[in-house]
Structures are given as C-alpha cells and as structure tokens.
C-alpha angles and dihedrals in degrees: 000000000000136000138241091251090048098252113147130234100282081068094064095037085059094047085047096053093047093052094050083056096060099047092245119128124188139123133301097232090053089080085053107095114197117259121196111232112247127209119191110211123179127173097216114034097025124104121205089231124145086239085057129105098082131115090236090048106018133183120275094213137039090220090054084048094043080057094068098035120122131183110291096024134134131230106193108183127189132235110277128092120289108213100120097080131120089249134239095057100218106204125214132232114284094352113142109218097202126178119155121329099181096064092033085246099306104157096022099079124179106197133176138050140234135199102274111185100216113196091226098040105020120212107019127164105230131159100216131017119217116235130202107281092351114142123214113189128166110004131115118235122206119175105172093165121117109289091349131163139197117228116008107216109180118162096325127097118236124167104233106192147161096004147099135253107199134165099358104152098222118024124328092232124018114205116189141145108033091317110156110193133182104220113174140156091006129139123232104190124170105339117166102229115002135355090208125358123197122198143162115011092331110149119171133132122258115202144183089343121148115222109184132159093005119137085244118006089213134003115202121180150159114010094326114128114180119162119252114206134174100348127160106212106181144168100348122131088258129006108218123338121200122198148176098001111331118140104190108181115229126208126171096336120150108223108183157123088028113157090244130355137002105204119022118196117194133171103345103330116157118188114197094224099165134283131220094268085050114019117205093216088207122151114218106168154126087032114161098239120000121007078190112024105176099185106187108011098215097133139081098266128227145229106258097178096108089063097044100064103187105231117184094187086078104068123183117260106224100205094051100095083243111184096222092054079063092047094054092047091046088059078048098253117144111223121215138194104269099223090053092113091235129133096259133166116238125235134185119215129163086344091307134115123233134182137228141189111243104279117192097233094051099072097172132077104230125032127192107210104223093200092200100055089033091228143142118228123191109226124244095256098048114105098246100037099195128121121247124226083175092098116043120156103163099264125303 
C-alpha cells in the first residue's frame, strides 16, 4: 500500500509503532491526508502523449487532460491561446479547469465553440459545458461563432470565479434548467447579447462581478430567482431585464450610466429590490432613458424608494439638457434653480433633487418619483404625507 505522497509501507509501519507507544489507535488512512490530482496542460510546449500530464511534460490540449480527469482533479493550464480544443469542453464531475485567478485569466484564453444539444434548448454553439460540482477560475472564454456562448450551465451547480467572458456572440454564461451556480468576481465585457442569461427554474447567486458594454448586462426570465450582490453593471444598452415571472433578489448592486434602461420589467417580473425593514442598498442611477422602465405593467408593483435616497447634495442643473427637467415640463411643472430663494417643492428623480414652482395639485413639500409606477410619493416629512396619482407619465 502506498500513500498519497508516494511514500511506501515502512512509512505506515513507523506511524503505526509510534502510535502503539503512545497509547493512541486509529486507522492508517487516517494519516493520509487527502492530495488533489494535478494536470499540467500548455498550449505551446505541451504534447498529447500518453507520458504527458506533468509539469515537467505537460498536455497540449485541455480536451487530452479532461480524458484522464477524475473527480477531484486539477487541471492547471499555462498561459498561451486554447483553440485548438475538440470543442465543446465537456467538463467532468467535480474537475476544477484553473488558469490564472490573479489576473481573472488574461493571458490564459479559451477560444472557439462546438454544437451542445441541450435538453431545454436543443442544438446550441458553446465553448465550455458546466458539470455538477466542476470549478472554473481564471481563464478567459470567447466564443465568436454564430449564436455562441461561453460556459453552458443547465441544472447543474458549477462555481465560475476570477475570469473574463469577451466577445462571445451570444452571453458569456448561459444558465437553464434548475441549475443553481455560484458566479462571483468575474468580468462581462462586451459581450453581444448578454453577459449572463437566466432561464427556467435557475436559481444561483451571482456576486462582485463587473458587466460592462454588453448588450444586456442580465437577462433574467421565467421562474427563475438567483441573487444578485455587489455587482457593477455599467455602460451596456440595458443593465438587467426581467422578464415573464422572474424575481431575481438585488442587494448592493450599482446599476448605472447604461445607454437605455436600468431595470427593464417585462410580463409579470418582480424583482425583490429591499424594503424599508431590509433596504436593498442598491444605486440605480444616471441611466440614459429609464432608471426604472416597467413595460408592460402587468405586475404587482413595488416600492422602489430604498433604492431612490433622496440626496439633496446633488442638485439639477438646469442648463444640462437633463431628461427629467423634460419630464417635469411635459406634466406642465416649471423647475427652478433650488438656491433661488423661492418657495419650491422638492422632487427626487434618479437620486437628484429638483425643484418646482408651487403647483396647486402637488399639495406636499417634498415627492419621491417611483419611476415604475410612474408616481409621485410624498415623502413622510412633508406636511401632507400622501402619495399623488395626479402626475403619471409611465415611468422616467
């Protein structure tokens, strides 16, 4: 019998000795800790041989490595470009795919795509499919093909971590069936459709990544209902869009400086974005359309005002073309500079504060604009704290 570490029998009888000496009995293997299996794969200096898999002589490929994975293994890949691959990468069981976490997979790129028939969605072109309990940490995923996407997650539960999901022409990450992923510090960076989709029953929790320049930055659908922490969704066409009846829970994300809409409601989405008792603490903010953008208004609205802080450090500038001052003369409201002097009412749009001559069907000092209600609430020290349904403009 040999040990994890490769030490021979004479080890064990030793252990064994001592241990009689000092009065203690228990099992040999309990002195075996237990070591991952590591194989070493590099694109340029590796060779697909049957002797391979060391660091000294590593794969060439990921797919000759994934032949000899077992649950538990590592698959530790240099830096280079992995094209080469007999796409899809079907990953085993329990196999961790690593490249290189500090630099969320920079210089180690797995690039290309292969038909995956998917049980939901039939024939699909991904890069990488998702096992039950696989990791995949500090690589980059490109998938360029027609309609191709990254990594395929349906109803299984990978841990997707410290890497970057570019160029994909579809989503960076796919996630279907009752698949319940953990997806965390990870970069979504131009991606053409989505930088992560949800569908079905998924669930998962999606945590400290970055979506920027994405088409969406999420796209959240049918029942399914991950968590959403920490996120920084910037500068995409939209930020996340829930739709049929999808109730993603949001917590601390900032949600901001996106080309259209933050938050997109469609069909009878309900997001679970805080409530007094619990805030959200979530920033939407400075987006180019909607902050708030209910499309359809089919569902039991919610009470945004957690994620609306009224700050009254950030004053309107009146002379900026700013799409809320439209707004405001479109429901026929006059703004006004704030440090007139004046007597004004206050209102609080997209975490601003504007300012309004008295207007005889706004009978409270200070409103709260819920943008997807398109409402606006009196807040609770103004002298008449009611809510107005005088002014509804479909959300701004």
């Amino acid at each position: 019998m040999r040990s994890n570490f490769g030490l021979g029998t004479s080890f064990l009888v030793t252990t064994l000795t001592i241990s009689s000496l000092l009065g203690v009995t228990f099992a040999a293997q309990a002195q075996l800790p237990q070591v991952s299996s590591v194989i070493y794969v590099d694109p340029v200096n590796g060779l697909n041989a049957a002797e391979a898999g060391t660091s000294a002589k590593p794969y060439k490929t990921i797919t000759s490595a994934l032949s000899q994975a077992k649950p538990g293994t590592v698959i530790q890949l240099a830096p280079g470009n992995y094209s080469n691959e007999s796409f899809p990468i079907l990953l085993k069981p329990g196999v961790t795919l690593r490249g290189d976490e500090s630099s969320r997979g920079e210089r180690v790129v797995i690039s290309g795509g292969g038909d995956y028939i998917s049980r939901i969605f039939a024939k699909q072109n991904i890069t990488i499919f998702a096992d039950k309990d696989s990791i995949i940490e500090g690589v980059t995923v490109i998938n360029t093909n027609e309609r191709g996407t990254g990594v395929w997650v349906e109803s299984t539960n990978p841990t997707i971590r410290n890497s970057t999901f570019t160029n994909n022409a579809r989503d960076g990450v796919f996630v279907t069936g009752t698949g319940n992923p953990k997806i965390e510090n990870n970069r979504f960076v131009q991606n053409s459709a989505n930088g992560i989709s949800l569908t079905k029953s998924s669930q998962g929790e999606i945590r400290n990544n970055l979506f920027q320049k994405n088409g969406f930055g999420l796209a959240i659908g049918n029942t399914s209902t991950p968590s959403l922490t920490e996120n920084q969704i910037v500068q995409n066409k939209d930020g996340i869009v829930i739709s049929e009846s999808a109730k993603p829970i949001l917590r601390k994300n900032t949600i901001q400086n996106n080309q259209r809409d933050g938050v997109v409601l469609i069909h009878d989405a309900l997001p679970d974005l805080g409530t007094s008792n619990n805030p959200g603490g979530n920033v939407i903010a400075n987006n180019g359309r909607y902050n708030f953008h209910n499309a359809t208004k089919n569902n039991t609205m919610f009470d945004v005002t957690t994620t609306e802080t009224p700050d009254s450090s950030q004053n309107a500038d009146l002379s900026s073309g700013d799409a809320n001052i439209a707004l405001l003369k479109k429901w026929q409201l006059t703004p006004i500079d704030c440090n007139s002097g004046s007597e004004v009412i206050t209102i609080i749009m997209s975490r601003r504060r504007y300012c309004i001559t008295p207007h005889p069907d706004l009978t409270a000092k200070r409103y709260l604009y819920n943008q997807a209600t398109g409402n606006l609430k009196a807040l609770a020290d103004s002298s008449t704290p009611t809510s107005s349904g005088l002014r509804k403009a479909g959300g701004l």
